[in-house]
Each structure stands twice: as C-alpha cells, then as structure tokens.
C-alpha positions in Angstrom: 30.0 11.8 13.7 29.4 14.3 11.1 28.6 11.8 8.5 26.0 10.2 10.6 24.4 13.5 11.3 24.0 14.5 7.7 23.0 11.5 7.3 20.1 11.2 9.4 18.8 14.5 8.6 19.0 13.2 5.1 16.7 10.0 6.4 13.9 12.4 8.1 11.2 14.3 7.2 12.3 18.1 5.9 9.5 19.7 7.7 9.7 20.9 11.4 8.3 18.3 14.0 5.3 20.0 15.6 3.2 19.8 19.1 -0.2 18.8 16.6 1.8 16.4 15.1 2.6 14.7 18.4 -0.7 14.3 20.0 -2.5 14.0 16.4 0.2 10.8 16.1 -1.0 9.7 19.6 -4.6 9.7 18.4 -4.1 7.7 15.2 -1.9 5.1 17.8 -5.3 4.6 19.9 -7.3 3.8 16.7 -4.7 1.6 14.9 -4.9 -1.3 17.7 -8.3 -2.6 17.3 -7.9 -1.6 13.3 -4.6 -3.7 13.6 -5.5 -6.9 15.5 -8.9 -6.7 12.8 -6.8 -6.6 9.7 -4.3 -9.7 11.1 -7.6 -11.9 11.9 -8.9 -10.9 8.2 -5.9 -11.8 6.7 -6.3 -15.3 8.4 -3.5 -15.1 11.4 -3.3 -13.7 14.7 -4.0 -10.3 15.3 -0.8 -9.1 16.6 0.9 -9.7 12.6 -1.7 -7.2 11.8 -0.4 -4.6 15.4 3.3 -5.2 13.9 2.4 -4.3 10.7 0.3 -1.3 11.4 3.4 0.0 13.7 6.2 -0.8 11.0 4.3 0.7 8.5 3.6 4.0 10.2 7.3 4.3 10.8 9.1 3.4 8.2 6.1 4.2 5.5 6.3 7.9 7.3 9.3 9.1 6.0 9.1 8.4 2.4 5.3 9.6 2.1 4.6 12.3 -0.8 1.0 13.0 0.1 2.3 14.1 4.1 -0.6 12.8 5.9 -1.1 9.7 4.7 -0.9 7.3 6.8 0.7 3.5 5.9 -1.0 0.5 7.7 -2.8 -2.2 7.4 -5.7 -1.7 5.4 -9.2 -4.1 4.9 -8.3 -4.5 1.4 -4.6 -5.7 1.5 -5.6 -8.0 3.9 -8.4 -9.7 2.5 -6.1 -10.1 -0.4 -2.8 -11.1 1.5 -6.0 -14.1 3.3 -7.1 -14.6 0.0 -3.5 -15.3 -1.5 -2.5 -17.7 1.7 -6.1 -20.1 1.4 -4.0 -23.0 0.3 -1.3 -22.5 3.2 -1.1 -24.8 6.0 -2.1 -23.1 8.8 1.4 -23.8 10.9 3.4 -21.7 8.0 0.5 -19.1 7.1 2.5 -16.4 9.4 6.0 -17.2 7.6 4.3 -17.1 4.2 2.4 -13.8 5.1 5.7 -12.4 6.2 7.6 -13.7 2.6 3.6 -12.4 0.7 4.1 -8.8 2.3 8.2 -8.9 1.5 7.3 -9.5 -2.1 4.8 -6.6 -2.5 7.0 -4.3 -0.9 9.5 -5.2 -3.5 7.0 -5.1 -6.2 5.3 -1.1 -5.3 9.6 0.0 -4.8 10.0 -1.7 -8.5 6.5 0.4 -9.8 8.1 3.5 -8.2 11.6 3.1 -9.9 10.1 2.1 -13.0 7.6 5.6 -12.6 4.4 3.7 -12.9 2.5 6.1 -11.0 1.1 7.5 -14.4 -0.8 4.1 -15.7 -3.0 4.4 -12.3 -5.3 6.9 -14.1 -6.0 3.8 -16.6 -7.7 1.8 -13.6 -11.2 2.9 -14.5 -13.3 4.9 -11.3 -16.4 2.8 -11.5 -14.2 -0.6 -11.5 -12.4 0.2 -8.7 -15.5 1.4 -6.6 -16.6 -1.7 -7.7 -14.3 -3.5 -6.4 -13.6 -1.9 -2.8 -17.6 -2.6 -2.4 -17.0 -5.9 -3.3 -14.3 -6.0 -0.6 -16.4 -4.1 2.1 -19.3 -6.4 1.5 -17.0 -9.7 1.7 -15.4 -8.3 5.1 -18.9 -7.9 6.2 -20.0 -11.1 5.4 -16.9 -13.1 6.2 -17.4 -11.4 9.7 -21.0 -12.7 10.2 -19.8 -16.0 11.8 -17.4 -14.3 14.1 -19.1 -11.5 15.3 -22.2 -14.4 15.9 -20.0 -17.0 17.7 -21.7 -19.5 14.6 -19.7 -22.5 13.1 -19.3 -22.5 9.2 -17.6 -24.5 6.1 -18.0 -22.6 3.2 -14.8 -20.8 1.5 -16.9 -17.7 0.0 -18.0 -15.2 2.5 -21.7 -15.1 1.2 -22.4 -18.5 1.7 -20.8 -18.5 5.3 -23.4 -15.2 6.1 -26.3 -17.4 4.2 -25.1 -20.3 6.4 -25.4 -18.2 9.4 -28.8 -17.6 8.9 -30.5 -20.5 7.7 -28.9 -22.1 11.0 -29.7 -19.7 13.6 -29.8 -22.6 15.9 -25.6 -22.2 15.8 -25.4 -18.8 17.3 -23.7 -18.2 20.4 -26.1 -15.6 22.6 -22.7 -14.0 24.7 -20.7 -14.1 21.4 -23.9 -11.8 19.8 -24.0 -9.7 22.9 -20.5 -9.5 22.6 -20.3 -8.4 18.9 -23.4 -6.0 19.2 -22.3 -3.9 22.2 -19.2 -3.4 20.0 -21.1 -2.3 17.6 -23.4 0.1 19.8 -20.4 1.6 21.1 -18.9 2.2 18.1 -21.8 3.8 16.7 -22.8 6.0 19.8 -19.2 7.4 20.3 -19.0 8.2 16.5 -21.0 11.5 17.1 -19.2 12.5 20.2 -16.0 14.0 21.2 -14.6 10.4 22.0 -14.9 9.5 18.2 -11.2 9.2 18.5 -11.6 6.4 21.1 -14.4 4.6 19.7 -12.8 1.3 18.6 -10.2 0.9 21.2 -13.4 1.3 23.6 -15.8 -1.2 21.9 -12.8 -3.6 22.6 -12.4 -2.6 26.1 -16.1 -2.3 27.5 -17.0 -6.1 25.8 -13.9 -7.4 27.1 -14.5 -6.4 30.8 -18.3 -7.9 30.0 -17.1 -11.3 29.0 -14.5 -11.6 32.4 -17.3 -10.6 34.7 -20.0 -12.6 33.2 -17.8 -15.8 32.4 -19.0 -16.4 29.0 -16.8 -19.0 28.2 -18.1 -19.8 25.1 -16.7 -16.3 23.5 -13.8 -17.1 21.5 -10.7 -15.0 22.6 -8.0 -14.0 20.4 -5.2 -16.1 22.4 -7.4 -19.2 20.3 -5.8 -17.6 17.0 -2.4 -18.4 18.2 0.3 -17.3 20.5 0.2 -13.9 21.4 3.8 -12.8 22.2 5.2 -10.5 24.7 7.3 -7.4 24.1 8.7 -5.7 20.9 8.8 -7.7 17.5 11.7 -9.3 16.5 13.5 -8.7 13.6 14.3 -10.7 10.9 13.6 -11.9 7.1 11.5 -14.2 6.2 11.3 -17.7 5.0 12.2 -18.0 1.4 12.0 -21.5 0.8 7.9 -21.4 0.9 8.3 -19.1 -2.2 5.4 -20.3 -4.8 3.6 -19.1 -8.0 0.8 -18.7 -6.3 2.9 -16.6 -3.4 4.5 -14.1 -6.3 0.7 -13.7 -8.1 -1.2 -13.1 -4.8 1.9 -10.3 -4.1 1.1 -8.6 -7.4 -2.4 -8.4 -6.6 -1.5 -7.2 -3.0 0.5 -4.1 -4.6 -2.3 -3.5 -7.4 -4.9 -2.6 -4.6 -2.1 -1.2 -2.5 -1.5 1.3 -5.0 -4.4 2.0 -6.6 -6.2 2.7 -3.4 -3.0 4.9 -2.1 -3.7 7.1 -5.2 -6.9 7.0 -4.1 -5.8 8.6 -0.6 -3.4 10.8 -2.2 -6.6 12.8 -4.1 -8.5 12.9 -1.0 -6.0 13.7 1.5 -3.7 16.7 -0.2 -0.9 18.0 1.1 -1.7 21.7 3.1 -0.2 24.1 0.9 -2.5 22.3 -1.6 -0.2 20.6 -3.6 -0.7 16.8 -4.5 1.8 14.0 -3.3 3.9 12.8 -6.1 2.1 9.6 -6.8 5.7 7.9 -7.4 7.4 8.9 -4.1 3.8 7.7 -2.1 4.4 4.2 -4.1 7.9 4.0 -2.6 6.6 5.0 0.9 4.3 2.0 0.6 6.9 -0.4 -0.8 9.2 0.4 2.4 6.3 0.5 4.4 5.6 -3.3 3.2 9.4 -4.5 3.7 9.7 -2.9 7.2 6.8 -5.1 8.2 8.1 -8.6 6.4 11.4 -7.6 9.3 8.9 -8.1 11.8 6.4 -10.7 10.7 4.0 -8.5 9.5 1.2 -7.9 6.7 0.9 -6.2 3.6 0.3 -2.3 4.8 -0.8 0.7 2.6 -2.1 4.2 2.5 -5.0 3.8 4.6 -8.2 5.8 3.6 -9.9 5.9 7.0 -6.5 6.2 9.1 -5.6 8.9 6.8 -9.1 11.0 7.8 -8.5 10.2 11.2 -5.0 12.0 11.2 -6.2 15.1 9.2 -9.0 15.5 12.1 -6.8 15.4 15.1 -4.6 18.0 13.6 -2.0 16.5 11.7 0.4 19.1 9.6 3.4 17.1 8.5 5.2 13.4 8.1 5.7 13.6 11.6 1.7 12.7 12.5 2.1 9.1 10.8 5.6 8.2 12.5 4.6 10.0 15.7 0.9 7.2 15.8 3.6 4.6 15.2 5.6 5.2 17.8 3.0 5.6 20.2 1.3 2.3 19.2 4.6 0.4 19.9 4.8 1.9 23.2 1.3 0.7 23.7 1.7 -2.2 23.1 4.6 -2.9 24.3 2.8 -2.2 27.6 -0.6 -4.0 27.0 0.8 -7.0 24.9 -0.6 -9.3 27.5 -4.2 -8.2 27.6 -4.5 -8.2 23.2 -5.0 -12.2 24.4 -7.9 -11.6 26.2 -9.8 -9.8 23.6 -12.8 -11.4 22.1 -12.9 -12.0 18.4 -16.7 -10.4 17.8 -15.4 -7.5 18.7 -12.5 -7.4 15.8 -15.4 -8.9 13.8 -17.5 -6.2 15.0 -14.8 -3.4 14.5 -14.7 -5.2 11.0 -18.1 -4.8 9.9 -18.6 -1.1 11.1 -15.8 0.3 9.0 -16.5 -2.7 5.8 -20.4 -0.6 6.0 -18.9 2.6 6.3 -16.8 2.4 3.6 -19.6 2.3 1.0 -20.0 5.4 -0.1 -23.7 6.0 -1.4 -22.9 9.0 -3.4 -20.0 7.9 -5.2 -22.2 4.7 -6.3 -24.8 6.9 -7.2 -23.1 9.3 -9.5 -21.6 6.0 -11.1 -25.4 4.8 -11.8 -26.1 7.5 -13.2 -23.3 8.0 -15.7 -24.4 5.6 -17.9 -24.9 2.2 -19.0 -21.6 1.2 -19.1 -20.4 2.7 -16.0 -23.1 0.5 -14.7 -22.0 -2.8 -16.3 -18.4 -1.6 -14.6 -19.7 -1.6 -11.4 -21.9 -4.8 -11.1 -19.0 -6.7 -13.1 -16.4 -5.9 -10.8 -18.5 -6.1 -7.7 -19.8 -9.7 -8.5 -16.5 -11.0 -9.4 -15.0 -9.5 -5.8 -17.7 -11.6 -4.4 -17.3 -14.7 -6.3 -13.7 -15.0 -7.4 -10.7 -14.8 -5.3 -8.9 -11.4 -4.5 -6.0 -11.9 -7.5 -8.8 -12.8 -9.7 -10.9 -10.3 -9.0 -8.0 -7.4 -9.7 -7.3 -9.4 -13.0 -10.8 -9.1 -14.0 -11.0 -5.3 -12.8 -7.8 -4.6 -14.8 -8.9 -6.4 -18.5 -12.5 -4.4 -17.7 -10.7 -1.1 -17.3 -9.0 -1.9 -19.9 -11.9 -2.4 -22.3 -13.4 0.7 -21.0 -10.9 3.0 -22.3 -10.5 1.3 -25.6 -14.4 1.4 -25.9 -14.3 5.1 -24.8 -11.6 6.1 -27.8 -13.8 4.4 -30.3 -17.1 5.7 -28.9 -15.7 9.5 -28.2 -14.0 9.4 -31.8 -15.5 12.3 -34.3 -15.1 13.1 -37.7 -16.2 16.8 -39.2 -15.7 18.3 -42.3 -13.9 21.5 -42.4 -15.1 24.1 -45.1 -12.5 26.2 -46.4 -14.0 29.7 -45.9 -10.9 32.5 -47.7 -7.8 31.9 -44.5 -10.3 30.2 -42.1 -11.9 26.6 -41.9 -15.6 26.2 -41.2 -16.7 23.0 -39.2 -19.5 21.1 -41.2 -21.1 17.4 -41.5 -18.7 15.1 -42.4 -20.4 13.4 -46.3 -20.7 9.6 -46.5 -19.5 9.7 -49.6 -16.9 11.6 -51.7 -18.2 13.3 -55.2 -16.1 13.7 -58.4 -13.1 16.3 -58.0 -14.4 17.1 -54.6 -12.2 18.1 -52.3 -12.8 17.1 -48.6 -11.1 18.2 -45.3 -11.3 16.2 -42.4 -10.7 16.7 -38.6 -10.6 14.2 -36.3 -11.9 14.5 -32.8 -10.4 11.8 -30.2 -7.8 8.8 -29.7 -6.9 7.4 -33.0 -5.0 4.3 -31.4 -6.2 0.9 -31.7 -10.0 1.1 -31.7 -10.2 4.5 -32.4 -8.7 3.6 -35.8 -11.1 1.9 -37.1 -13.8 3.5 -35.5 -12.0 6.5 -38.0 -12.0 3.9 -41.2 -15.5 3.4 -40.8 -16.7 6.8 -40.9 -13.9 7.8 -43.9 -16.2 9.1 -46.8 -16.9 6.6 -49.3 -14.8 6.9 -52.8 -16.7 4.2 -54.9 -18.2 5.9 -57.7 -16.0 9.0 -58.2 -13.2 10.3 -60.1 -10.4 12.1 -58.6 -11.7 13.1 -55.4 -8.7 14.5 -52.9 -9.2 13.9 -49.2 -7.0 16.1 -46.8 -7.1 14.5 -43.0 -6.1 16.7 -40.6 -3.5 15.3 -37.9 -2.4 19.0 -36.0 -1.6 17.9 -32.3 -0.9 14.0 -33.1 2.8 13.3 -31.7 2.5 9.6 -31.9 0.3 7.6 -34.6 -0.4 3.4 -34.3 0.7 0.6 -36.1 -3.2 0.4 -36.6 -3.6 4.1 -38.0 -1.0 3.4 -40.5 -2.9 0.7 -42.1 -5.9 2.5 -41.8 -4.5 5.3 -43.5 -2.6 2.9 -46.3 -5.4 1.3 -47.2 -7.6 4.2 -47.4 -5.3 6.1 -49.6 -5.1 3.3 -51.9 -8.7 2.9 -52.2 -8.4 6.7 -53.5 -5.8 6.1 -55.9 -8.0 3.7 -57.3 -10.3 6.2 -58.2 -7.9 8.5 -59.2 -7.8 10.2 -56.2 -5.2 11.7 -53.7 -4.8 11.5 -50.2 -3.3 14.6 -48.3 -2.0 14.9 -44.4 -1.9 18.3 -43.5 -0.2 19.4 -39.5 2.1 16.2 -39.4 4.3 16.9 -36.6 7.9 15.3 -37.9 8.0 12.5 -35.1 4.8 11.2 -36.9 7.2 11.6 -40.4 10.1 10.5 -39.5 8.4 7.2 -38.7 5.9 7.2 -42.2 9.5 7.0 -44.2 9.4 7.3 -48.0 10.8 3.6 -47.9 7.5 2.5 -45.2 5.3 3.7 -48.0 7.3 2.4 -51.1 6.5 -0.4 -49.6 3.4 -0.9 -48.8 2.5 0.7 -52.3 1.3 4.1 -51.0 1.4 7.5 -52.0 1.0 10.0 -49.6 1.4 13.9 -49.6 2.7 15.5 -46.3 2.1 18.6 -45.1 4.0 19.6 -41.8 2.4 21.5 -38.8 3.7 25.6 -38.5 3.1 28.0 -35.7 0.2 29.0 -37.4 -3.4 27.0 -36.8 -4.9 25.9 -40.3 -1.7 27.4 -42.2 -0.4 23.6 -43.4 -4.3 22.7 -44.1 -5.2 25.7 -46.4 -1.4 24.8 -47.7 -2.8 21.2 -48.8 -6.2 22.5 -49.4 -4.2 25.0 -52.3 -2.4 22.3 -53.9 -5.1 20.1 -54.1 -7.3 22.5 -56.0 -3.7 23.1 -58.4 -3.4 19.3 -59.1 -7.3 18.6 -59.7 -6.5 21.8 -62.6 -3.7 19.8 -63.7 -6.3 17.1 -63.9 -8.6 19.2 -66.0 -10.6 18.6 -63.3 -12.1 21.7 -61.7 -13.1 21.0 -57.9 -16.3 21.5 -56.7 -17.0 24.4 -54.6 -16.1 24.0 -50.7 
C-alpha cells in the first residue's frame, strides 16, 4: 500500500490542486467538444476520434507538462497533417491507421525528448513557421468552404474545392448555409461577452435545435461520418499490420508541427512565477499525450495555442487546469454521446473557419514584411508550398528553407576589422584588401565561421599577391569549436602567405580548437602555423603574436610598417 502511495504521488502534479483549477478545467471541457469533433472531421474521420483524443490528451499530456498551463489536444495543425498523411487510406481502415499515425508520433516527440532535441527548435526559422501555420489556417478555411456550404466537390487541394464552390453556386445547400452562418454569428457575437467561454459549444447547440425544428434534411449530420459510439472509449493498441513508409513519414511530420508549435505555446503561455517550461519535459508531455490517445483510437494531440489562452483566462494556476478540462470532457460526454450524432457538420466547419481566421495574426505578418527581403521570400515560400504540397512536404520544404536561412545569415552577418595595435590596447579599423610588404595585419572576426561563414571569411582575407613577408595575425578569442571548412580556409590561406614569404599567426586559440589543429594535421597538409593561446586577459595573446611578429620581420631585415 505504501508503495502505491509513493508511487502515485510520484505520477501527479507537485503543485497543490486548487478551486481555480477546477472550474478553469471545467471551462476548457466546454470549449474542447466542438474543437474536438472539428479536429476529427479535419483529419478526415468521425468527430468523436478527435473528442477521445482531446480527452486523453488533457489527461495524460497533464501530468508531464513543463510549461503548467499548456494544454495538450487536438490541434488544427496536427490534424490537417495526421488527414494529409492518411489521403491514400481506404476509408474503412482510416480510423485504425489514424490510431497506429498518432502512436507513431507519440513515440517519435518521447524519442526527441530523450534524445534532448528541444535545443534545435530555435533553428526552425520564425517567418517559416508563421508561414506555414498561415498556410494551414488558410487550407482549413478553404477545405471547410464545401462543408460549411452543404456544396459537392472533387478536387484534392483545398483551394480548388473553395474555387469550385464558387464558380458553381448553383450546388449550395440554402439550410446547410443558414446552418453554417448562424454558427458563425454566434460565435462571433458571444466572443465579446461574458459567455465567450461558451461560444462554440453554443454555435453547435442553437443550429442543431434549428435544423430539428425546421426539418432540413438536406444538412449533413455528423452520424453520416460514421458510427458515433456510446459510452467511454475503449482501450486498446492499434493495428500494426497497416504500418507503411508513408505512415512512419506522415508521423515525423505530425511530431515536427507538434513540437515546434508546442515551443511556440511554451513562449506565449509561461509558467506564473515567470519561469519558462523546460522545452524537453513539454516534448515528453506531448509524446504521452499522443500514446494515450492511439489506447483509445484517437488523433495526433499537442500543445494547443488557443486552448492554452482559454485556460490562462478562466484562471488556471497549475497542471491541475489541463487534467481537471479532461476530466470534465469525459464526463460530458459520457452523458451527451448520443446527441454528438445529431450535430450538423457546417457547424464543425463553421467552428473550423472561425478559429483557421483567427489564428492569423496580422501583426506578427507584418513585422515579418517588414524585416526584410528575405524574411519575405520565407514567408511566401513556405505559405505557397502549405497550400500546394501535402502537409509532410510542406514541413520538408520549411525545414531545408530554415535551414538556408541560417547558413545565409552566418555568411551575410560575418565581419572582418582590422585591429590597430595602439601601446597595450587594439584599435578597430577598416580591414585593407590587400596586404603591403612587411606589414603586419590583425584581424577580428565578427560572426559564425562554420560552413558559409568560412568562405564568406576567405573572400574578404586581405590579398597577399605582390608582397614580401607580410604576417597576418587572425584573432579566434571566444571560438571553442572551428569547421572542417575553416581549417581549409585557414590552410590554404597560410600557404598562399608562405608563398610570399609571409607568416600566418592565431592568436586566443582556446586548446579544444588545438588539440584538434595537431602538429601531425598540419604536417600534413603542408602548413605552418603559429599558435597563440587565449589567457584571462582580453588582447594579452594578440599583442603576444603582434610582438613576435614585429621580432621575426627584424630577423628578416625586414622592418614592419607602422600599425
């Protein structure tokens, strides 16, 4: 008995459950039904994978949670990927291969927390992913259009099913447009009252009771998505034999957005003593959060942006809030499972399109625009692409552009100065094209000297052709780690100076950097290198070099020029 007490208190959230937590929990339970059954019919299957997965991911997603009140569900994103991923799945094994889809991402974000990937999410460039979850809000909107209209439609990209839509107006279904637009009027009106809280689960309600009075047949209900069970979810794991390639990619890009967005969350929702969630711990929260709702047949879940405000603003303090709006949603529908039936899909399409719109944030695209022109080119890229390509192509294309980014950054932000040797202090200057005879030059380098930032570096080296003996001191204080790159940069460059009868000095070389640059590396390559190792003292080892280049350009009978 003891065991399983220390135990559980082991399992649970450290902090002390409290009365805000509670009712804040109950409000976030009344929001996640209509956001729930949305996210399943997004993701192609019946709403009630996307209730199971909102509730599983509360709970179990709850206790692991860095950032305290974030909340893990089903998010737009994940399941516009998770749909994305399961196009080419026959429709009778599309909830089996959901469940396996949402299994393997799980698996994959626990794997990115053990492995401490956390840190590489900074590398996923701001205007790419804004980019990108515009792209996704403007697909959902789209993709929604023939839904929320009652309108028939063929075409696989969600543009040209809203273009279809309106070239064809003759389609539309009158109740189904009523239907979808008093969803959306209620949504809107209740947004800037008290009932806020209330405002999706009553544009489901209100339509529904419209479409039962008024007999319009013609709506589409959600009971013509599939079977709508009764009771509590079942438990159990999922089907591995539909295991695919395309399954295990469209997983991988499921846990890219998951994570990337729950940073995302994590910087916008901190914790209340002000610290920030350990990015690691929130990846495991999702990763559990993910295999808890494969158990019960349920969707890829993650930290959930708007979910996340919507706790904070009904006066969540702890973990507690996030499991509390679980619980509370399982009671609910535990109670109301047969009436989820009798929903009509505009109004999940209309639920769809208000938060899709909402999500676009104006300013944030603004400041983006005005960054720059290739902050720009970020944006458009990566917003097209979400458009155009599929979800796991559209993260591949985010992540190569985010990678080019910061490689284009290091060679664009690199700087090199001259520093003047002014009695014991060093002088910035203009760094000289080219070197003179006996000159002696110090260099400095500002920025990233990896890769691109390497040659950027080679290219703006001064010049030696046409002098005698010059003696170039580069400056590497700070450096702990140097590229394969750098070292050829740097070989070549100090052989093109003992050409001319120069030298080639490094002065505050921290000893990783020469314990690496062996006396045997640079027998071999045929260079000759003097070292000068960083002290305590700024500019000490570079006045060091500085003095015993002037003593062998004397040995030289060459007298240096003045610096």
């Amino acid at each position: 008995m003891k065991r399983r007490v220390r135990w559980l208190r082991a399992v649970l959230p450290d902090e002390r459950m409290r009365r805000d937590d509670v009712f804040a929990g109950l409000a976030g339970a009344i929001g996640s039904i209509p956001d729930g059954m949305a996210a399943g019919v997004l993701a192609g299957v019946s709403p009630v994978h996307g209730l199971y997965a909102s509730i599983a991911g509360r709970i179990a997603g709850g206790f692991a949670t860095g950032t305290r009140r974030m909340v893990v569900t089903a998010t737009s994103a994940s399941a516009l990927a998770a749909g994305s991923a399961l196009l080419a799945v026959p429709a009778d094994n599309r909830p089996e291969a959901l469940a396996l889809l949402t299994l393997l991402a799980g698996m994959f974000m626990v794997l990115a927390a053990v492995l401490r990937l956390g840190r590489y999410t900074r590398f996923v460039s701001h205007s790419v992913m804004t980019g990108f979850l515009a792209g996704i809000a403007a697909n959902i909107a789209f993709g929604q259009l023939a839904d929320l209209t009652g309108s028939d439609t063929d075409a696989d990209i969600a543009v040209a099913r809203a273009v279809q839509v309106l070239v064809h107006p003759g389609r539309i279904d009158l109740p189904s447009l009523l239907t979808g637009v008093t969803a959306i009027a209620l949504m809107l009106g209740l947004a800037r009252t008290r009932l806020r809280v209330a405002a999706a689960l009553a544009a489901l309600a209100v339509p529904t009771a419209l479409v039962v009075v008024f007999g319009w047949d013609s709506v589409e209900r959600v009971s013509g998505s599939g079977e709508i069970p009764s009771g509590l979810p079942s438990l159990g794991p999922p089907d591995l034999t539909l295991l695919s390639p395309a399954l295990i990619s469209g997983a991988l890009a499921v846990a890219v957005i998951v994570l990337v967005q729950g940073t995302g969350v994590a910087e916008a929702a901190p914790n209340l003593d002000g610290t920030r969630g350990e990015v690691n711990r929130d990846f495991t929260a999702q990763g559990v959060g993910n295999i808890a709702a494969a158990l019960v047949r349920g969707m890829p879940v993650g930290g959930s942006m708007g979910q996340t405000a919507l706790n904070e603003v009904a006066g969540a303090r702890t973990r507690w809030a996030g499991i509390w709006s679980g619980l509370w949603a399982l009671a609910i529908l535990a109670a109301f499972a047969p009436a989820v039936g009798r929903v009509p899909m505009p109004t999940l399409a209309a639920v769809l399109i208000v938060a899709a719109v909402g999500s676009i944030s104006q300013s944030r695209i603004s400041a983006i625009w005005s960054s720059g022109s290739s902050s720009r080119i970020a944006l458009v890229t990566t917003f097209v692409a979400t458009l155009v390509l599929p979800v796991a192509a559209a993260v591949g294309v985010g992540v190569a552009l985010s990678l080019l980014l910061q490689l284009n950054r290091e060679a664009m932000d690199l700087k090199v100065v001259r520093l003047r040797a002014e009695g014991h202090r060093l002088r910035e200057a203009p760094r000289p094209a080219t070197a003179s005879d006996g000159e002696i030059i110090i260099l400095d380098v500002y920025g990233s000297l990896f890769y691109a930032g390497a040659r950027t570096l080679q290219a703006q080296l001064p010049d030696p052709a046409g002098a005698r003996a010059p003696v170039v001191i580069l400056r590497l204080r700070g450096r702990t780690t140097v590229s394969a790159t750098f070292f050829v940069v740097v070989a070549g460059y100090a052989r093109r100076l003992a050409e001319h009868d120069g030298r080639l000095y490094l002065s505050g070389v921290d000893p990783r950097v020469r314990r690496f640059w062996t006396d045997d590396l640079l027998a071999a390559q045929g260079v000759r290198l003097e070292f000068f190792p960083a002290t305590a003292t700024i500019g000490e080892s570079t006045l060091a070099a500085y003095a015993q280049a002037r003593v062998w350009l004397r040995d030289q009978d060459r007298a240096p020029d003045p610096d």
